[in-house]
C-alpha positions in Angstrom: 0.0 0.0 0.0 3.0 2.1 0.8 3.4 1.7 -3.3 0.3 2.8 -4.3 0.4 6.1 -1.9 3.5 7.2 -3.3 2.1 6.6 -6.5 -0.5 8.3 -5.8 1.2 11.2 -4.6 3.0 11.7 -7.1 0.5 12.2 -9.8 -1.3 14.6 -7.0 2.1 16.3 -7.5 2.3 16.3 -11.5 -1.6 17.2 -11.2 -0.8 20.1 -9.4 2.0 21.2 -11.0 0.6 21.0 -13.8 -2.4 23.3 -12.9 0.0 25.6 -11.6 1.7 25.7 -15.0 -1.7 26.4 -17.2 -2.7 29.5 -14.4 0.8 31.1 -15.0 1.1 30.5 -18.4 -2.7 32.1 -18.9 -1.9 35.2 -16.4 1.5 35.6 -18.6 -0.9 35.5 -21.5 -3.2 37.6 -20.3 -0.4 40.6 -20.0 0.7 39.8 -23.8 -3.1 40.2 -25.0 -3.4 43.6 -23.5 -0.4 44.7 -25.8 -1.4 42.7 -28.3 -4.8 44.3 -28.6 -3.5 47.5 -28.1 -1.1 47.3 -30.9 -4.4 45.6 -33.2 -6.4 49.2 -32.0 -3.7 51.0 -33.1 -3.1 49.3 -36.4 -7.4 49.4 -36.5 -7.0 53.1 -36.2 -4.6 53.2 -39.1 -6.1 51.3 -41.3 -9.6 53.2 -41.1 -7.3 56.6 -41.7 -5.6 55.4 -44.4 -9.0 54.2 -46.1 -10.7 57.3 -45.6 -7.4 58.5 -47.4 -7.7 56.5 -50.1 -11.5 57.1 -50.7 -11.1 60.9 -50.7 -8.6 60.2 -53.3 -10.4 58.2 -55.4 -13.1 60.4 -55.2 -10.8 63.7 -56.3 -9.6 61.3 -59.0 -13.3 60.5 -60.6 -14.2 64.3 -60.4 -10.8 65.1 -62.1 -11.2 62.5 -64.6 -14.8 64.1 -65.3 -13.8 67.2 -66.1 -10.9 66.1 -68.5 -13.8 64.2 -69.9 -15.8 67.5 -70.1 -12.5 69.7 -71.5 -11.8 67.0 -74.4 -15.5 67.0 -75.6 -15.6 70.9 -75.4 -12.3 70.8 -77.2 -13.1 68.7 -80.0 -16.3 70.5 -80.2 -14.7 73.7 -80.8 -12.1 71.8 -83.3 -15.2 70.9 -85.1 -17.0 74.4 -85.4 -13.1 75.8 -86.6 -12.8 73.1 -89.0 -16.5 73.7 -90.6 -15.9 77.9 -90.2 -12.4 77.0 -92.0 -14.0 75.6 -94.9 -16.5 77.9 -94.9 -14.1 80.5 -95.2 -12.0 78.7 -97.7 -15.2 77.7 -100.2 -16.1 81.9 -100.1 -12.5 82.3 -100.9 -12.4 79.9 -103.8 -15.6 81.9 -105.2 -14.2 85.5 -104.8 -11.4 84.3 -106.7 -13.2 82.5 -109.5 -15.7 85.4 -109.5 -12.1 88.2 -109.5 -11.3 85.6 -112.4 -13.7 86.5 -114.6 -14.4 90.0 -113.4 -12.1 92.6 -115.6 -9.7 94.6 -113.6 -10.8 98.3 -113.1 -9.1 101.0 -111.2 -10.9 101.4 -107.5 -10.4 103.7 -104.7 -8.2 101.3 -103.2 -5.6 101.9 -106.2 -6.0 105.7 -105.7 -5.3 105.4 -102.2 -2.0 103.2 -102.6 -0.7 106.2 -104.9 -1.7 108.7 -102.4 0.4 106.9 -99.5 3.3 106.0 -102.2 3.3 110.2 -102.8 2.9 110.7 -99.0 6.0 108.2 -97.8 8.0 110.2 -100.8 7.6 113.4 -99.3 8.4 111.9 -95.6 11.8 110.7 -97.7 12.3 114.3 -98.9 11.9 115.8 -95.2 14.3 113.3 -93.8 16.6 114.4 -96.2 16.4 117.7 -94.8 16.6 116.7 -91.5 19.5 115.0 -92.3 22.2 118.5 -91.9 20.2 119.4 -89.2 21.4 116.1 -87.0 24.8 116.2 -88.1 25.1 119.6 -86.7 23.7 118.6 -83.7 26.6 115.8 -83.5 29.0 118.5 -84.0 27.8 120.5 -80.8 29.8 120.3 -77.7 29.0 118.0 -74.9 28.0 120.7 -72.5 26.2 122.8 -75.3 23.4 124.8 -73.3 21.3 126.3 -75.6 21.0 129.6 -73.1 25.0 129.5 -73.8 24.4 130.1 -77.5 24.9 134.1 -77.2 28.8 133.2 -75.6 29.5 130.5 -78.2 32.0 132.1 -81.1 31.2 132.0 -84.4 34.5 129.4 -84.8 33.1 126.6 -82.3 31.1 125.0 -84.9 31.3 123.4 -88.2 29.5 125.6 -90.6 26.4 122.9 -92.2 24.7 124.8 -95.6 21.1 123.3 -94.5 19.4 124.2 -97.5 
């Protein structure tokens, strides 16, 4: 019998050893879990900021992608109108000159005004010419030339210019 109890004392001793080994490894658990699900809150908390991110994003991407969409149609719509005002422009063109074609050529007010301005830059030519002494003389002029000074000036100081 003296067997039989230390048998069975020593599975009462492995029995509660081994009770005493779950509690402390589920108290040492416990601890871990509280970081644990601390760190999972945290990374929780991320993760909803970054979606919220990510939807505003997406959202500023559709509404960007719209108004491209909006821009290219406008653009090719005014491409269109330009291309039908070009040929437009281009067939009243072609007419004007068939019709200048067969038209004969007569003298207009236009012609008359094209000899006026031709006589008109002529006599602007003539006046430069004219003008032309006039500078030179001014060249010739001392630095400090004041024209109150003129009545001190002698008669030798200058270059005598023939304007007309």
């Amino acid at each position: 019998m003296n067997i039989f109890l230390m048998v069975l004392t020593c599975l009462n001793i492995i029995l509660v050893l081994g009770l005493a080994f779950t509690v402390f490894l589920r108290v040492k658990e416990k601890k871990e879990d509280q970081r644990i699900t601390k760190g999972l809150q945290l990374l929780q908390h991320k993760i909803a900021i970054l979606q919220d991110l990510s939807d505003r994003a997406d959202e500023q991407v559709q509404r960007l992608v719209h108004m491209l969409d909006s821009k290219s149609n406008d653009l090719r719509r005014v491409t269109n109108e330009a291309t039908i005002a070009m040929t437009s422009i281009q067939s009243t063109v072609q007419a004007h000159q068939l019709s200048a074609a067969a038209a004969p050529i007569v003298s207009t007010n236009a012609n008359i005004n094209v000899d006026e301005f031709n006589q008109f830059v002529q006599a602007l030519n003539q006046q430069n010419e004219k003008a032309k002494p006039i500078l030179a003389a001014q060249n010739n002029l001392p630095q400090d030339f004041v024209p109150e000074a003129v009545s001190v000036i002698r008669p030798f100081e200058f270059k005598r210019i023939n304007i007309f």
